[in-house]
Chimera marker file (.cmm) of the C-alpha trace (Angstrom):
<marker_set name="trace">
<marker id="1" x="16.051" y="-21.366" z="12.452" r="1" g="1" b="0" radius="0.5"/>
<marker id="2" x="17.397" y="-18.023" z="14.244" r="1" g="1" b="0" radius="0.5"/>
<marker id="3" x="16.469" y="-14.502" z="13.348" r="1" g="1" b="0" radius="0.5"/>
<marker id="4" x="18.714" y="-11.822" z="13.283" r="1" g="1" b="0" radius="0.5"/>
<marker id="5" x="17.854" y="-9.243" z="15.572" r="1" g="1" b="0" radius="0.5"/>
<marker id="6" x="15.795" y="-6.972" z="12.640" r="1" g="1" b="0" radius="0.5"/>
<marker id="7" x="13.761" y="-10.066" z="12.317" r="1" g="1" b="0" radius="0.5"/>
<marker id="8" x="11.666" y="-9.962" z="15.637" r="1" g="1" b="0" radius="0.5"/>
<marker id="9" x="9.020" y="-7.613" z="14.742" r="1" g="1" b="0" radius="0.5"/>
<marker id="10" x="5.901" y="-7.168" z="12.561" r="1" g="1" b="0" radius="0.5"/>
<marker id="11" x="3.397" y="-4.581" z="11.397" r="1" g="1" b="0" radius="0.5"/>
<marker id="12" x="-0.044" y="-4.706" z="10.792" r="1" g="1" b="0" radius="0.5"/>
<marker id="13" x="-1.572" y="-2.268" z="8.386" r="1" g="1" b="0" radius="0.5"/>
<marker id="14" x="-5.435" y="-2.392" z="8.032" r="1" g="1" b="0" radius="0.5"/>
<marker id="15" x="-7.710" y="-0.143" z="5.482" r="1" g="1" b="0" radius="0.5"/>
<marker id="16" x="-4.641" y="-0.098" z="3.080" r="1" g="1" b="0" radius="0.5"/>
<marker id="17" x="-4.697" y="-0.353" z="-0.883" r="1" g="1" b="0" radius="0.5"/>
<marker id="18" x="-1.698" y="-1.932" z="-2.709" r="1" g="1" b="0" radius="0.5"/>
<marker id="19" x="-0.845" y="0.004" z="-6.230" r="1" g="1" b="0" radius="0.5"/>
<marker id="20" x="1.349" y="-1.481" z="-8.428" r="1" g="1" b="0" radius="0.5"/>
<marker id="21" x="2.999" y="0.166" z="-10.920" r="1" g="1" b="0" radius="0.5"/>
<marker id="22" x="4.444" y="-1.444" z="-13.991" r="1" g="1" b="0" radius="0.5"/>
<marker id="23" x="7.650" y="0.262" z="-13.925" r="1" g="1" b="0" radius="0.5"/>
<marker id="24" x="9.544" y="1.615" z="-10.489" r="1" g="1" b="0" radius="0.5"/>
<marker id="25" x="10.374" y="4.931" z="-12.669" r="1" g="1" b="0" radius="0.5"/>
<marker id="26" x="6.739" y="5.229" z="-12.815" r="1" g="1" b="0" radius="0.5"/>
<marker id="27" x="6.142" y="4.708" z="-9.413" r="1" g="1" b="0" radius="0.5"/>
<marker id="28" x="9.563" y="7.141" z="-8.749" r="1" g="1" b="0" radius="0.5"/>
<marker id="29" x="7.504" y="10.018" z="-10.942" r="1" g="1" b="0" radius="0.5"/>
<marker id="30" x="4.090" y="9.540" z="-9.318" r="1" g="1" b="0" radius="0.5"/>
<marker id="31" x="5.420" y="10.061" z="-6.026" r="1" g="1" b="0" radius="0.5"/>
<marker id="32" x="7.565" y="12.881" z="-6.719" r="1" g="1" b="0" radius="0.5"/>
<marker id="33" x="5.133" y="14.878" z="-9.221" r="1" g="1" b="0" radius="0.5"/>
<marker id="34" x="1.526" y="14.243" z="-7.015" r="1" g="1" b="0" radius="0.5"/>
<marker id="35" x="-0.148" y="14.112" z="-3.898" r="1" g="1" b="0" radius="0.5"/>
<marker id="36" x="0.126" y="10.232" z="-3.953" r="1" g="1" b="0" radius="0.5"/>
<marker id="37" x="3.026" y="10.392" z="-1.457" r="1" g="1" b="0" radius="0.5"/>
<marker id="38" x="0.944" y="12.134" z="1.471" r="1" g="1" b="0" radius="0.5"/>
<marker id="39" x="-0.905" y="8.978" z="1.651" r="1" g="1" b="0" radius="0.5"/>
<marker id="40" x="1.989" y="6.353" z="1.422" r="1" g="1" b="0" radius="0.5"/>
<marker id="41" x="2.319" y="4.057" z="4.121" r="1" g="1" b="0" radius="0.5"/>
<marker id="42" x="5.187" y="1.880" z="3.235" r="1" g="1" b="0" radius="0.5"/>
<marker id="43" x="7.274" y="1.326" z="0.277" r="1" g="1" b="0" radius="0.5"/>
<marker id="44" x="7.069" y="-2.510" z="-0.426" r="1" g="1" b="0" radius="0.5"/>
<marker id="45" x="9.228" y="-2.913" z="-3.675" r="1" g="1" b="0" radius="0.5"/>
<marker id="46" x="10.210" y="-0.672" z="-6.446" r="1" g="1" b="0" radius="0.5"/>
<marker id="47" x="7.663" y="-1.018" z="-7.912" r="1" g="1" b="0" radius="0.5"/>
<marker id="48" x="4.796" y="-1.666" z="-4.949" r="1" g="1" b="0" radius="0.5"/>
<marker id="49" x="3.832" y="0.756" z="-2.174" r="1" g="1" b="0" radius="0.5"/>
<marker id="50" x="0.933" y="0.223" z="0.248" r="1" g="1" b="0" radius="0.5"/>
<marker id="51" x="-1.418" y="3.297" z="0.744" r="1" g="1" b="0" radius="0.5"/>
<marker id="52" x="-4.192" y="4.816" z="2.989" r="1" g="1" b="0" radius="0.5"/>
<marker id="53" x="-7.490" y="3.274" z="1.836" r="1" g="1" b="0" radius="0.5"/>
<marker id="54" x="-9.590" y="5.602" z="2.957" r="1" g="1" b="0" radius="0.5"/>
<marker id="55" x="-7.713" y="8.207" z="0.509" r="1" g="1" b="0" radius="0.5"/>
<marker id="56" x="-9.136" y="5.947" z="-2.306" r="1" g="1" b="0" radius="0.5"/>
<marker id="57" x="-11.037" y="8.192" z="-4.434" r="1" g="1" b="0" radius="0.5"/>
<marker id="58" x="-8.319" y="10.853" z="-4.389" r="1" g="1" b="0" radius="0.5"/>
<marker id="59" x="-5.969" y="8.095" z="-5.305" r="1" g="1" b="0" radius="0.5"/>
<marker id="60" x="-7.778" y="6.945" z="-7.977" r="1" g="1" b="0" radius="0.5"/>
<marker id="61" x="-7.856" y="10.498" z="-9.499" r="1" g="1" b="0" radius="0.5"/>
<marker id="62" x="-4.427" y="11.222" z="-9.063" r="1" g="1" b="0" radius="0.5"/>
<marker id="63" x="-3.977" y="7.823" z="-11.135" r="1" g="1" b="0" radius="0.5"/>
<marker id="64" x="-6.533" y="8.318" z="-13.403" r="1" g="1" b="0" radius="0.5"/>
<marker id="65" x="-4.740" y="11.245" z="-14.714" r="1" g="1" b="0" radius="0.5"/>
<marker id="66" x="-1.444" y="9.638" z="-15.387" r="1" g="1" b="0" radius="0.5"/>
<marker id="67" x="-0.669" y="7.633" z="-18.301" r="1" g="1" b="0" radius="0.5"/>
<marker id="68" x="1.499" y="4.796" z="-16.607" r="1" g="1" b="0" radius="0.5"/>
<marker id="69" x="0.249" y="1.075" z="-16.286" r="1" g="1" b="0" radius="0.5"/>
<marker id="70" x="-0.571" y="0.229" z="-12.408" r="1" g="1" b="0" radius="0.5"/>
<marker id="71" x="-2.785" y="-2.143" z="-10.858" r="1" g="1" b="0" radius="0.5"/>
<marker id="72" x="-4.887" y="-0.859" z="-7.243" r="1" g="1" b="0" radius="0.5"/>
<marker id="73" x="-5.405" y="-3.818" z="-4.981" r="1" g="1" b="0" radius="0.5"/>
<marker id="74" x="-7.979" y="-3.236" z="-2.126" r="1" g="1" b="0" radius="0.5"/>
<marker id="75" x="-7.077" y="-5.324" z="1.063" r="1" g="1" b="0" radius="0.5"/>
<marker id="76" x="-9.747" y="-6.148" z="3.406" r="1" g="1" b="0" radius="0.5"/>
<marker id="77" x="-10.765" y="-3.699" z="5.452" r="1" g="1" b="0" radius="0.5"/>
<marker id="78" x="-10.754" y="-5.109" z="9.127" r="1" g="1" b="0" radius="0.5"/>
<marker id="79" x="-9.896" y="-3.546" z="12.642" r="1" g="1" b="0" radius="0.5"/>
<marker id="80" x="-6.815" y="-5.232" z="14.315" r="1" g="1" b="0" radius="0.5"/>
<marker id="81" x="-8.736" y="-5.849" z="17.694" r="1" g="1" b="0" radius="0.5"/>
<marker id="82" x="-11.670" y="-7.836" z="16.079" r="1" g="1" b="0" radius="0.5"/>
<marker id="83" x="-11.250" y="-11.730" z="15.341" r="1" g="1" b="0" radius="0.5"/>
<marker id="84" x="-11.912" y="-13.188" z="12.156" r="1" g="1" b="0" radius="0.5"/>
<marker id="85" x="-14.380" y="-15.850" z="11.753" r="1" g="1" b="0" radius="0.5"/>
<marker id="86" x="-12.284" y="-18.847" z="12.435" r="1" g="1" b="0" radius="0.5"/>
<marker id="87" x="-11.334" y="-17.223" z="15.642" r="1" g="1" b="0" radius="0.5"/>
<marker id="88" x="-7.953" y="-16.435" z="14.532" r="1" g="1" b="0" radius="0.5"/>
<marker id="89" x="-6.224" y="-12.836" z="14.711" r="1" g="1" b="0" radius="0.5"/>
<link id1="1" id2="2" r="1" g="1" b="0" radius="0.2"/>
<link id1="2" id2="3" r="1" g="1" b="0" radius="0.2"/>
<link id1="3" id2="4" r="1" g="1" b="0" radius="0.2"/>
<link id1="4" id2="5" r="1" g="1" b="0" radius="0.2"/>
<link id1="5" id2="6" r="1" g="1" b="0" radius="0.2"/>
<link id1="6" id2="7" r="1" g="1" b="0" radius="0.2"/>
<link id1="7" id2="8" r="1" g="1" b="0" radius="0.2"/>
<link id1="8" id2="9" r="1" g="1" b="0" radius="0.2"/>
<link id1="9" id2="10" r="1" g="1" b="0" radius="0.2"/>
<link id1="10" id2="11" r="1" g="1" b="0" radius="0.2"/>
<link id1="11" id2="12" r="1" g="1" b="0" radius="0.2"/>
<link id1="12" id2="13" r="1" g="1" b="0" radius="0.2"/>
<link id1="13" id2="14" r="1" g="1" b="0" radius="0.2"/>
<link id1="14" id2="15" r="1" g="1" b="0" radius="0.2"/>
<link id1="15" id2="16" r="1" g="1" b="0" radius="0.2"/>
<link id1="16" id2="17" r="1" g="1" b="0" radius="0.2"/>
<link id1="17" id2="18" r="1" g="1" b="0" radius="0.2"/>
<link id1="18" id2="19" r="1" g="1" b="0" radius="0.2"/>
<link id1="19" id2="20" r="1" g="1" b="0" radius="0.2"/>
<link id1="20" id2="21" r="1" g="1" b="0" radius="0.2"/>
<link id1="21" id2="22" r="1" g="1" b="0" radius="0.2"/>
<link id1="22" id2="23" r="1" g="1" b="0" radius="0.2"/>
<link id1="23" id2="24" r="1" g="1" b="0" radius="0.2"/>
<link id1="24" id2="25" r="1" g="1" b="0" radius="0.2"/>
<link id1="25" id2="26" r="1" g="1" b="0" radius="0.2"/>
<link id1="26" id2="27" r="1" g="1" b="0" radius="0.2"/>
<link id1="27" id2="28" r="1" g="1" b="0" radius="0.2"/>
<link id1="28" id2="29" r="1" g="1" b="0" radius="0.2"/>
<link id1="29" id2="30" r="1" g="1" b="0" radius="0.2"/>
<link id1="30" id2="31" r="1" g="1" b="0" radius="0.2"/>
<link id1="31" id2="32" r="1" g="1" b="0" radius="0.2"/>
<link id1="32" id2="33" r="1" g="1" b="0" radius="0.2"/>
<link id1="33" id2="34" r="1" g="1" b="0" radius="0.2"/>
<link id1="34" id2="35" r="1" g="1" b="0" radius="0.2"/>
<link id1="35" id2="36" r="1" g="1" b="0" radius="0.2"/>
<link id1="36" id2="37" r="1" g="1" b="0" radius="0.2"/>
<link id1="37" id2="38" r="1" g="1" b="0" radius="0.2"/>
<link id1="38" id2="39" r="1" g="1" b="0" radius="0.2"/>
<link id1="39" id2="40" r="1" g="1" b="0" radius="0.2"/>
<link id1="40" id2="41" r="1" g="1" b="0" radius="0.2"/>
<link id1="41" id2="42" r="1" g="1" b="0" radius="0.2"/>
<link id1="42" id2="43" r="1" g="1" b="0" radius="0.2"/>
<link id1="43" id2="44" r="1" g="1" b="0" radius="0.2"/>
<link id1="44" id2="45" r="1" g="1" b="0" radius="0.2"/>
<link id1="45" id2="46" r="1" g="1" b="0" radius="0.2"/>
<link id1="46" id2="47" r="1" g="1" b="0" radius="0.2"/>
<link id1="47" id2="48" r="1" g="1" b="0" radius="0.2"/>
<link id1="48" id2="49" r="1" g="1" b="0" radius="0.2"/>
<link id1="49" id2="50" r="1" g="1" b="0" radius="0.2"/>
<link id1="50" id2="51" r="1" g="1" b="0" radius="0.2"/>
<link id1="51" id2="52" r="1" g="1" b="0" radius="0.2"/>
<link id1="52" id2="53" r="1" g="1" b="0" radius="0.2"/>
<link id1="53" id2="54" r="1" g="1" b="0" radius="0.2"/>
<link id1="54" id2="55" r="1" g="1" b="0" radius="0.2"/>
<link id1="55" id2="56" r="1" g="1" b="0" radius="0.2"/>
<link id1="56" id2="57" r="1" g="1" b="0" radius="0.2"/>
<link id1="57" id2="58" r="1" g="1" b="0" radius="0.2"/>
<link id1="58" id2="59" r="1" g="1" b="0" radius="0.2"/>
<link id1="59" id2="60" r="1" g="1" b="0" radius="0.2"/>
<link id1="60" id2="61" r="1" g="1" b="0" radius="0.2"/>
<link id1="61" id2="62" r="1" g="1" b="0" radius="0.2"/>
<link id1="62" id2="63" r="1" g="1" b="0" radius="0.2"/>
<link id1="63" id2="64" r="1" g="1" b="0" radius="0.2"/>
<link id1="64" id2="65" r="1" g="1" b="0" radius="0.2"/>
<link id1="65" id2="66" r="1" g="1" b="0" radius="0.2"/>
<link id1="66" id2="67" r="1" g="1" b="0" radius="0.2"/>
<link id1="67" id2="68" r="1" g="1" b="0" radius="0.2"/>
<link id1="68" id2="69" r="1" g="1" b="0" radius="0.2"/>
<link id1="69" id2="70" r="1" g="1" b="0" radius="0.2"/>
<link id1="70" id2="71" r="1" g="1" b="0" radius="0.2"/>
<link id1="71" id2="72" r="1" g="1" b="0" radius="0.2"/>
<link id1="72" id2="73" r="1" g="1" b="0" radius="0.2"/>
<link id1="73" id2="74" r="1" g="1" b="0" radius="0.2"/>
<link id1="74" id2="75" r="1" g="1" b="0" radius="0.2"/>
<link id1="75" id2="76" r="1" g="1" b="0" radius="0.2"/>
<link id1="76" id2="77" r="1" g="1" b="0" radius="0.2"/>
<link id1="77" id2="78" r="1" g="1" b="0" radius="0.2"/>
<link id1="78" id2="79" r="1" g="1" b="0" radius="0.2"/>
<link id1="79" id2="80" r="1" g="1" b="0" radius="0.2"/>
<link id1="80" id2="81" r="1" g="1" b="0" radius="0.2"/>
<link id1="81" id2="82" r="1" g="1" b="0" radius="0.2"/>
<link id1="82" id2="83" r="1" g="1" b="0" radius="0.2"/>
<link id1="83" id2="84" r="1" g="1" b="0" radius="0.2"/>
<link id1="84" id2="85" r="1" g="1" b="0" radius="0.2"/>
<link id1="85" id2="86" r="1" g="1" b="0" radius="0.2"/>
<link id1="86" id2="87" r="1" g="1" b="0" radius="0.2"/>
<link id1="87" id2="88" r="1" g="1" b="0" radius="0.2"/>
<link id1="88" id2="89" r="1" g="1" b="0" radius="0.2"/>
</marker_set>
């Protein structure tokens, strides 16, 4: 199968929370009416964005006050460097 030139690279993001929202125009006003946007990382979706884990509790406040349905996923929290237990990176 060939890639298309876009296709030959990847990113690895580490310490990152996934949030979720249930709508993208709630995703749209959280970004544009807090501080959640100073710790976005990548937009995944419309409705998905991956964010600086370490920023957790702050995100979780800024959420916490907003009425919207969303979902915070932690990811594992691993350094890029460091192989995982079944020696793979």
């Amino acid at each position: 199968m060939a890639l298309g030139s876009g296709a030959d690279w990847a990113r690895l993001y580490y310490n990152v929370s996934l949030i979720d929202c249930a709508s993208k125009e709630a995703l749209d006003e959280l970004l544009t009416t807090s501080s959640l946007g100073e710790h976005l990382l990548y937009r995944l979706s419309d409705r998905t964005v991956v964010v600086d884990a370490r920023q957790k509790a702050q995100i979780q406040r800024v959420l916490a006050r907003r009425s919207f349905p969303y979902r915070l996923v932690d990811l594992p929290a691993a350094r890029p460097d460091v192989p995982s237990k079944d020696g793979r990176r």
